[in-house]
Phi, psi and omega in degrees: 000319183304302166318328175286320205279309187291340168277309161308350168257357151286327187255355140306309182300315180312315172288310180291348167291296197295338180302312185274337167292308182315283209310303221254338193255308187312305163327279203305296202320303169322320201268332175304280172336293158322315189273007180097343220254139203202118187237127141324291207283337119310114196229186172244135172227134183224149228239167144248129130353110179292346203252312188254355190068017182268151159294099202269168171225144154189171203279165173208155137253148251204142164239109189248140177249196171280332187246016157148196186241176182247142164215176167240132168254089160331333194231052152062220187251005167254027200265159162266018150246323154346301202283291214310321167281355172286341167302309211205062197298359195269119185237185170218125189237140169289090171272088173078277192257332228251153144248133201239117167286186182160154165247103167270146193263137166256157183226097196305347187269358178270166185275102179316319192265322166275333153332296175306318172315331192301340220253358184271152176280325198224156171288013176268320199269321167307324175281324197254336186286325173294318192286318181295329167301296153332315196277299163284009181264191180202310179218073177279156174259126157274171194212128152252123175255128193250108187291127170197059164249000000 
């Protein structure tokens, strides 16, 4: 029991660490985006709300193909655009300049740590993009969104 109770106050902290890293990095990422300021490793998805329908945005990194992108939700459907697309699968993702539609999926068969490694240009950015997804996850999902603009 003890052993149970301390992984669940690790997967708690773990998730309120990272909650709070979200709260503090997504603005600036945004507003960065905005100002013209551009990352690879950062796109924007943006979710409608399952509780109010309002439109949420928040960063993600994106591996994008011709027929839509790869994401990870670290914290599963308990993430809150997790939980908005089990609700409301229809998102919008910023691919460079463009917002691209599209329905994400979640796909519980994919291999979470190598999807991420995919997300690196070289293996050194592929090893550390797999160790941060590591490092901050708790029940990750990989998610697919599939483009149908």
């Amino acid at each position: 029991m003890s052993s149970a109770r301390n992984e669940t106050r690790a997967f708690e902290r773990k998730f309120r660490i990272e909650r709070a890293l979200e709260r503090a990095v997504n603005p600036v990422v945004i507003a960065m985006r905005h100002a013209g300021i551009r990352s690879r490793y950062a796109t924007e998805l943006e979710t409608t709300g399952r509780k109010t329908g309002l439109l949420r945005s928040v960063v993600v990194t994106a591996k994008f193909d011709d027929a839509g992108a790869w994401v990870i939700s670290q914290h599963g459907t308990r993430s809150g655009w997790g939980a908005n697309i089990t609700t409301h699968p229809r998102v919008r993702i910023r691919q460079g300049k463009a917002w691209r539609t599209g329905t994400a999926v979640f796909d519980h068969t994919d291999d979470v740590v190598a999807r991420a490694r995919s997300f690196g240009s070289n293996p050194v950015a592929s090893a550390l993009s797999a160790s941060a997804v590591r490092s901050v996850q708790t029940t990750p999902i990989t998610v697919r969104i599939t483009f149908d603009d």
